[in-house]
matplotlib code that plots the C-alpha trace (Angstrom):
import matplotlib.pyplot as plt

x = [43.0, 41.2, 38.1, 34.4, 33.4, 37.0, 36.2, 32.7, 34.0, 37.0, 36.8, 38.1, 35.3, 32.6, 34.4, 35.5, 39.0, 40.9, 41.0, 36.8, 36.2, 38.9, 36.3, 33.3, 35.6, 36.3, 32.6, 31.9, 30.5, 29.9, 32.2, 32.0, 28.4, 27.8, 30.6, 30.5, 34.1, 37.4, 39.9, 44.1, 44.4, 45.7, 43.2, 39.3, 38.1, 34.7, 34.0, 34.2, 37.7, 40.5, 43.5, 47.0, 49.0, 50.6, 48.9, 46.3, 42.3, 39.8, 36.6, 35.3, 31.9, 30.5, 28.2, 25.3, 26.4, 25.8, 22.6, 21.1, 22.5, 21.3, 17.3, 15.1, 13.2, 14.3, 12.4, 13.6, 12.5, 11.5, 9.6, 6.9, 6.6, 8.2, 9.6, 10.5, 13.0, 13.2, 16.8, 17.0, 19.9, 21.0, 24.2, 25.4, 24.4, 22.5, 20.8, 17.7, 15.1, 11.2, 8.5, 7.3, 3.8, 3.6, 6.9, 6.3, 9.4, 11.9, 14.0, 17.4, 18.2, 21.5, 22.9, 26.3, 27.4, 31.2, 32.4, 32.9, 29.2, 30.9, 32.0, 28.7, 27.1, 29.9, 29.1, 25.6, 26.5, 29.2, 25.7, 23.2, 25.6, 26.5, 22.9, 22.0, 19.8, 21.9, 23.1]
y = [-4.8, -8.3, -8.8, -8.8, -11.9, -13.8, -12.3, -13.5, -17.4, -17.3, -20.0, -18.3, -16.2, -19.4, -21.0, -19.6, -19.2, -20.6, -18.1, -17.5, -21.8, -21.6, -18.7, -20.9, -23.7, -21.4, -20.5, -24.2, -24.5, -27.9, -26.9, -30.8, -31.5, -28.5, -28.7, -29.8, -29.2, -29.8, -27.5, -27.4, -24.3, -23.9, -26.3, -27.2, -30.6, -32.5, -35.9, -37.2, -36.1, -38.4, -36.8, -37.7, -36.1, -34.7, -31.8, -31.4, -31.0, -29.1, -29.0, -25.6, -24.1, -22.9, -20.1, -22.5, -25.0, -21.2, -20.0, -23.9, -23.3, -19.5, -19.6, -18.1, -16.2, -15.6, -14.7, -12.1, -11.6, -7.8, -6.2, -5.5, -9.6, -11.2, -9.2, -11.9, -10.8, -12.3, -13.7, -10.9, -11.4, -9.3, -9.0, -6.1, -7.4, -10.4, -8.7, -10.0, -7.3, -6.8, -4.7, -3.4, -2.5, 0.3, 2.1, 1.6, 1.5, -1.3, -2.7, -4.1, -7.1, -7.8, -6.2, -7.2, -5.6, -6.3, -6.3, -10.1, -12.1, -15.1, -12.3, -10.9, -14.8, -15.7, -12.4, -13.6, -16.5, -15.9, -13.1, -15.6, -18.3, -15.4, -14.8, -18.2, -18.3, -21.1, -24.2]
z = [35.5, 36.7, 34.4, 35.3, 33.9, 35.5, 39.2, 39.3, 37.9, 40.4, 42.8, 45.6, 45.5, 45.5, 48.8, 51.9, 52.8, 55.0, 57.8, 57.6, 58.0, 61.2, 62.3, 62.1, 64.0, 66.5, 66.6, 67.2, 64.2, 62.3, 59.2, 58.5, 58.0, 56.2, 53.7, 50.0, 48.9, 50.6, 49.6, 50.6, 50.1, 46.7, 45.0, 45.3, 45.4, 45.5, 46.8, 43.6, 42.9, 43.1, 45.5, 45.8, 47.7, 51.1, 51.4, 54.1, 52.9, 55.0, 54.5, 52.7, 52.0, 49.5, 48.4, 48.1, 50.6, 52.9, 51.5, 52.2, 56.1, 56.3, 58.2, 55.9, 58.9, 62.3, 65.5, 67.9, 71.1, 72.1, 74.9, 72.7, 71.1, 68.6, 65.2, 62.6, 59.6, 56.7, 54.6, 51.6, 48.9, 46.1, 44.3, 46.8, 49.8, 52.6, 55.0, 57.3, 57.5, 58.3, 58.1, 60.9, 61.2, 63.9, 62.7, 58.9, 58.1, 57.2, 60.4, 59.8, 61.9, 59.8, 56.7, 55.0, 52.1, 51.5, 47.9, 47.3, 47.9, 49.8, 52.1, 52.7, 53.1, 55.0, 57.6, 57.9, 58.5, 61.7, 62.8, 62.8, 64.7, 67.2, 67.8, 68.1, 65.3, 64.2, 66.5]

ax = plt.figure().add_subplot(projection="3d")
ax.plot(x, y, z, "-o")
ax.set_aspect("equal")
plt.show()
């Protein structure tokens, strides 16, 4: 059985994988100027790292280099005006949510609550590019 303390240090569960950064290209995403880390797949590397090597690197982000790109509000258009939600984050899940006044009651714009938190930011992420909350 994997232990706590080794799953939360992982690196694989700081940076996002492979298949989730060919998402965000696909998404037209600019992967590049939001990176910190390059990664090829097996190993991480910063800028300052010294590589040798044949092995392609890709730029990779991680949980931090998310959370900087993720709007803390956004504004959404309804019939009614203009609800704006707000960036929540836990350790179970991202979500954007408001209070609104006439309902009383909390509104859920976005909620992700996957079991690994690069998973969860990374689902906001693809959301808020999606709803153009994000260029």
């Amino acid at each position: 059985m994997e232990n706590k303390a080794h799953r939360i240090m992982n690196i694989k569960n700081q940076v996002l994988s492979l298949e989730q950064v060919q998402e965000l290209i696909n998404l037209r995403f600019d992967i590049k100027k939001h990176s910190s880390i390059k990664s090829n797949g097996k190993k991480v590397v910063t800028e300052d790292d010294f590589y040798i090597g044949g092995a392609p690197l890709f730029p990779t982000m991680t949980i931090g280099d998310i959370i900087e790109v993720l709007p803390v509000k956004i504004i959404e258009k309804y019939y009614g005006g203009n609800i704006i939600s707000f960036m929540e984050i836990n350790k179970k899940s991202v979500c954007y949510s408001c209070y609104h006044k006439c309902s009383e009651s909390d509104i859920m714009a976005f909620i992700s609550t996957q079991e690994k938190f690069i998973d969860n930011l990374f689902d906001c992420l693809v959301w808020c590019i999606k709803h153009k909350h994000i260029e």
